[in-house]
Each structure stands twice: as structure tokens, then as C-alpha cells.
N, C-alpha and C positions, 0 to 999 in steps of 0.2 A: 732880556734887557728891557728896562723900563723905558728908556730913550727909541724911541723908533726912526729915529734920523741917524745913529748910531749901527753901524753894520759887524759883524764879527765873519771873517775870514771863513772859519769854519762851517755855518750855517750856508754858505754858497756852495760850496762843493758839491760837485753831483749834481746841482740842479740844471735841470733845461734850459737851452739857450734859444729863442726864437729869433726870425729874420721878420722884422717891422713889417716889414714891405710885402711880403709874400705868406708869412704865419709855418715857412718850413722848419722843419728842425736842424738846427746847428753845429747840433752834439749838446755835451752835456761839461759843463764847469769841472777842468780839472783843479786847478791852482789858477792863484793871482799874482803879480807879478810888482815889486815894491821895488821905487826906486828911494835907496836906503838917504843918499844923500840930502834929496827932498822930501823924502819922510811920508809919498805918497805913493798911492795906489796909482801905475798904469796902466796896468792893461791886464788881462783875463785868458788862458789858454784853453782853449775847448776841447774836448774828444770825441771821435766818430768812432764808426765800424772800426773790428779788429783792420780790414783790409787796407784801409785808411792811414797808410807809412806818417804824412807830415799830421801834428796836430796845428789846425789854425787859433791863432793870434790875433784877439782883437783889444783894442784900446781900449781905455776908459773913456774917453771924449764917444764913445760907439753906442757904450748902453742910454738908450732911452728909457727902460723903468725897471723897476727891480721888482717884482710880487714874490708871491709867497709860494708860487708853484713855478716861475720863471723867471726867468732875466733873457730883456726885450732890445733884441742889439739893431743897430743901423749900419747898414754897410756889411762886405763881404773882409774878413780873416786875412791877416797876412802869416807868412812862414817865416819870418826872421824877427824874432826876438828885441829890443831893444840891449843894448850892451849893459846900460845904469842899470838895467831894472833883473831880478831875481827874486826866484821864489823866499818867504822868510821860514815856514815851516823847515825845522832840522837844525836849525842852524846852531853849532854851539854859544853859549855864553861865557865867556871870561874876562875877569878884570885884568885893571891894567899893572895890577899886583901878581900877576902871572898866573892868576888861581881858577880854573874851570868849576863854574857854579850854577851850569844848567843848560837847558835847550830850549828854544822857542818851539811852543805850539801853534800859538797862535797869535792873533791878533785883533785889535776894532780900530774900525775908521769910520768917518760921516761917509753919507752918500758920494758928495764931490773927490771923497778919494784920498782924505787927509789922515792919516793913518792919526790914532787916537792912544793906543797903549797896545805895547808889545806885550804877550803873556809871555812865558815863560815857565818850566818847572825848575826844582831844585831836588838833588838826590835826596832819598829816605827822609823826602816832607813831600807832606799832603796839599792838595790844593794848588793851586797857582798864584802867582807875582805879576805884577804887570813894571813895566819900564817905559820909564817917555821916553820917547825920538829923541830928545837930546840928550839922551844918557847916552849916546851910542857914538863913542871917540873914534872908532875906524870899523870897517868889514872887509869880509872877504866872501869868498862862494860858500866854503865851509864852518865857519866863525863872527862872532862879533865881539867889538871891545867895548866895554862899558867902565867909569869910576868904580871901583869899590862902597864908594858911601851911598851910590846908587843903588846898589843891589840890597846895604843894608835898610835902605828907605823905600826900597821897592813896595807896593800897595798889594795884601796880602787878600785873596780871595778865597774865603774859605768851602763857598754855597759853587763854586765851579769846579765842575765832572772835566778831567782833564781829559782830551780831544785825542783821538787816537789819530796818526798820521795815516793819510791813503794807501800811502804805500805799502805801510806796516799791517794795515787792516787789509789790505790782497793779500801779501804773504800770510797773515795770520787765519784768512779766510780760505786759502789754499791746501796750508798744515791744517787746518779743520777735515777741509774736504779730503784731503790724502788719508787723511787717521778714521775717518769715517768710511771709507774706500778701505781700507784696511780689516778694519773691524766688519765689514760686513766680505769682505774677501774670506775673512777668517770664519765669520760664522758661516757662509756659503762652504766652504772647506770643509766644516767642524760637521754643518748638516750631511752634505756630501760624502763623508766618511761615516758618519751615525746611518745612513740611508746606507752603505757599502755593508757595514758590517752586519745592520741588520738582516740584508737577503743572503746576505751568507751564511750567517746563522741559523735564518730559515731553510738555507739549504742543504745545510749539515743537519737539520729536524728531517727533515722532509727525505734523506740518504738512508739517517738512520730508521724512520718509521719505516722507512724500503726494505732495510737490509731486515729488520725484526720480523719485518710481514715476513717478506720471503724466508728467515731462519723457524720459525712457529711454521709455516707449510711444510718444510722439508723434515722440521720435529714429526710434524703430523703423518705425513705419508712413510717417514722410517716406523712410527710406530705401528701405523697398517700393516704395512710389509712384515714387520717383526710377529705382528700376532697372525697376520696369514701364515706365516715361514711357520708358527708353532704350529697352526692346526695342521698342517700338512705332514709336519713330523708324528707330529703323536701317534699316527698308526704304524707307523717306521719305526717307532721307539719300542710302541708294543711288540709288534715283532720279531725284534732286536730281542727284546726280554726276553721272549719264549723260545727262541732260536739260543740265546746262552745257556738258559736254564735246563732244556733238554742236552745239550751238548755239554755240560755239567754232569749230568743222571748218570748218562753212560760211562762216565769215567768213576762214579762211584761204586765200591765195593757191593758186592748182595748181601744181603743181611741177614741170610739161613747160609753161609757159606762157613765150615769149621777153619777155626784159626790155626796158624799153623805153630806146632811144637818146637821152637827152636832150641829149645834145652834137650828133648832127646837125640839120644845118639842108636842107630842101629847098624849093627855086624853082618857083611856080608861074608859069607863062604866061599873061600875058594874053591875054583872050579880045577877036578884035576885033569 
């Protein structure tokens, strides 16, 4: 913003709250707190340690300066809220035509706290709307009412990056961290299994190189065995041979031996 007396809501969040007096830390700018009917800025809500149940509450009459790295409060926080005053970021927008035509993001005010123009988005449009203070015919915690012909005169910004809410951006920053916690859940898993199956496949190599070796030794020494088992027969065989072959001979006829006549017939004489 070219106005530096000109403050925008958004640009404080998150930043450091210092204590004047002491230079301690405060916490840090959660949200600010707008009373709608005056159309100003009261007070500022801080955040500590997780452990830290209340957030303190301190006023706008508190900040003594505003820099660009802090906001420099006086005085100690209170725990109760004022009742007029609420946060504007969320809040719906409807006219008093009954018709829902957007959500504040945000907002600018001066220094002193004067709230200057409410932004606003509008469904599937780009950019942002701003709404004076007196466009705003009634609120509530969750809503506001504005004229109709206000919102069609609303002042249209086309060069502003619409402002992500805090709260959206912790959940949105959460669903990151959960999906990235995921995805590496998953490649830890995905490695964890590729590491699994690879030593087992090394050790299905390293079974079967076992069972090859030992099946090639046990080839090797049956075929020792088999060529010892031969040499030891072979004189056993010869043996054998010549022990048939004579046991053969004898059963063979002589061969200067006359055949016999089975065609003659000879008469014997009786004897008287």
C-alpha cells in the first residue's frame, strides 16, 4: 500500500508482540478484534506456547508502535474479550435482498484504529471488493448485512492476492504435512519391501548356487564311483566270458564223431 498510515489486517498476523517495558516476548498476533458498530479496531489477541490454554487480549489504546518486524504493546493482556468487538475475517456477506455474495478476508484501517474498507471476495471472481463501514446494515458472529447497491459499487481490486485465512492455512498446512507423511510413509514402505524382496531373491540365488554346487559334486563323485565300479568289473567280466565260453565247448558235439543213421532199420534174431 502506498499510504503508510494505512494498516491492512492481514499484514499483522503472526507478527511479534513486544512488552515496552521489559523487551519480553508477548506471543505473536493472532487476530484483531473489530467493533462493527464503530467501525473500529479494539484490541488485538496474541498467542503463546502450545501449553498456554488462555490467549491474552490486549487493546488498541496498548500499542505504542507498530514496525515492520513488531508490534510494541504497554501494559499486560487481559482474558476477556470485549462483547462489541469480534473478529471480521470469515464472516459471510449478504444483502438485504436475501442473496449471499461473499466473505470477508480482510480489511485496512489507519493507525488510530479506524477501520477504512472491508475486503471481501465474491464466488468464481477474481480479486477483491472492498465495502465502507457504512454499507454494513446489521451483523452477527457469523454474517453481515450490507445494501445491494453497495456491493454493486463495491471498489473492485484487481492487483490484490486474495489472503488465505489462518486457520485455513494450519489446516491447509497440516493436509500438506499428513500427505507428505504419507507419501514418504509410502516410499519408506515401497523401499522396505524393494530391500525385502531383494535379499530374498538373493537368497533364493545364493540356495540355488548351494543346491547346483552340491548337485555337480554328487554328478562328480557318482561318476567316479561308476568308472571305478567299471575298472573293477572288467576282470570279473573277462572271467565270466571265459568261464561261459568253456562251459559252452563241453556241451558241444566232437567233430570227428559219425552221425547217426536214422533212416536205417536193423533185424534182430530171435533167440531160441
Amino acid at each position: 500500500m502506498a499510504d503508510e498510515s494505512v494498516l491492512q489486517q492481514g499484514s499483522l498476523l503472526g507478527r511479534l508482540m513486544l512488552d515496552y517495558d521489559t523487551t519480553n516476548e508477548l506471543g505473536l498476533v493472532d487476530s484483531l478484534l473489530v467493533n462493527l458498530a464503530q467501525g473500529q479496531v479494539v484490541g488485538l489477541v496474541g498467542k503463546g506456547p502450545l501449553w498456554q490454554r488462555q490467549r491474552p487480549i490486549y487493546s488498541w489504546s496498548q500499542v505504542a508502535n507498530i514496525g515492520q518486524d513488531s508490534i510494541v504493546l504497554r501494559g499486560q493482556g487481559t482474558a476477556t474479550p470485549s462483547t462489541a468487538a469480534q473478529p471480521m475475517v470469515g464472516l459471510e456477506v449478504w444483502t438485504d435482498t436475501g442473496n449471499c455474495v461473499g466473505q470477508i478476508v480482510d480489511y485496512r484501517f489507519e493507525r488510530q484504529g479506524t477501520v477504512v474498507k472491508y475486503l471481501f471476495t465474491q464466488p468464481h471472481q477474481p480479486g477483491l471488493y472492498g465495502l465502507a463501514p457504512d454499507a454494513i446494515i446489521s451483523a452477527g458472529r457469523k454474517r453481515i448485512m450490507v445494501s445491494a447497491p453497495s456491493v454493486e459499487q463495491a471498489e473492485y481490486f484487481t492487483d490484490e492476492a486474495i489472503p488465505l485465512d489462518p486457520q485455513d492455512w494450519q489446516t491447509t498446512a497440516q493436509a500438506l504435512a499428513e500427505q507428505v507423511q504419507q507419501r514418504t510413509q509410502g516410499l519408506s514402505n515401497y523401499a522396505q519391501e524393494k530391500w525385502l524382496t531383494e535379499d530374498l531373491n538373493q537368497q533364493i540365488q545364493d540356495k540355488t548356487r548351494q543346491i547346483q554346487d552340491k548337485t555337480q559334486g554328487l554328478r562328480t563323485q557318482l561318476n567316479q564311483q561308476v568308472s571305478k565300479a567299471k575298472k573293477r568289473l572288467s576282470p570279473l567280466n573277462k572271467a565270466l566270458e571265459n568261464t561261459l565260453g568253456n562251459t559252452l565247448d563241453q556241451f558241444s558235439p566232437p567233430t570227428n564223431t559219425p552221425a547217426i543213421d536214422v533212416d536205417s532199420f536193423e533185424v534182430w534174431e530171435d533167440d531160441d
